[in-house]
N, C-alpha and C positions, 0 to 999 in steps of 0.2 A: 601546618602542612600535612597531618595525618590525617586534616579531612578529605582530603584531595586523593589521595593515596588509595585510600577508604571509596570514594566514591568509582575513581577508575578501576580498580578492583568489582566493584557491582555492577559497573557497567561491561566487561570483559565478563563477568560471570554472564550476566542475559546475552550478549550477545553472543558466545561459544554455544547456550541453549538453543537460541534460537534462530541459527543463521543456518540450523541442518533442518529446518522448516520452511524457508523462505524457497521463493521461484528459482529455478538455475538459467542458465542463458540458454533459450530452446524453448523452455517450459510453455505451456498456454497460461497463457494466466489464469488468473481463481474468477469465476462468476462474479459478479456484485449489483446489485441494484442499486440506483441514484432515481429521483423524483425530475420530471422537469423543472423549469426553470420558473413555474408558476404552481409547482410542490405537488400539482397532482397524475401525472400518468409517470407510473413506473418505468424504468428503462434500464434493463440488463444489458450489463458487457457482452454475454451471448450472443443474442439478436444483432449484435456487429461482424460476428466470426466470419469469417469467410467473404467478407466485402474492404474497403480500404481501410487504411489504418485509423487506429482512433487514437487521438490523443486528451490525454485529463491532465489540468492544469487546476492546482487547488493553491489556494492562497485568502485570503482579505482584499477584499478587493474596493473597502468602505475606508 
């Protein structure tokens, strides 16, 4: 049982760090580039700003 104790302890330690770094509700989101879907023309969340919503769904999809 002390590793469990132990673990949720490190996990509360990272996430008290770094939940005053994450988006807040409002926020824009942070830029990011993704590849198409044939790995070559770059495409920035940017390039969407100001037009309909985007949505990203990541998973395994094999």
């Amino acid at each position: 049982m002390p590793n469990m104790i132990e673990y949720r302890n490190q996990a509360t330690s990272w996430q008290k760090k770094y939940d005053l770094l994450a988006p807040k509700k409002g926020d824009l989101a942070p830029d990011f580039v993704l590849h198409d879907v044939n790995g070559e023309k770059p495409v920035r969340l940017s390039d969407f700003r100001g037009n309909k919503p985007v949505v990203l769904v990541f998973g395994s999809f094999t």
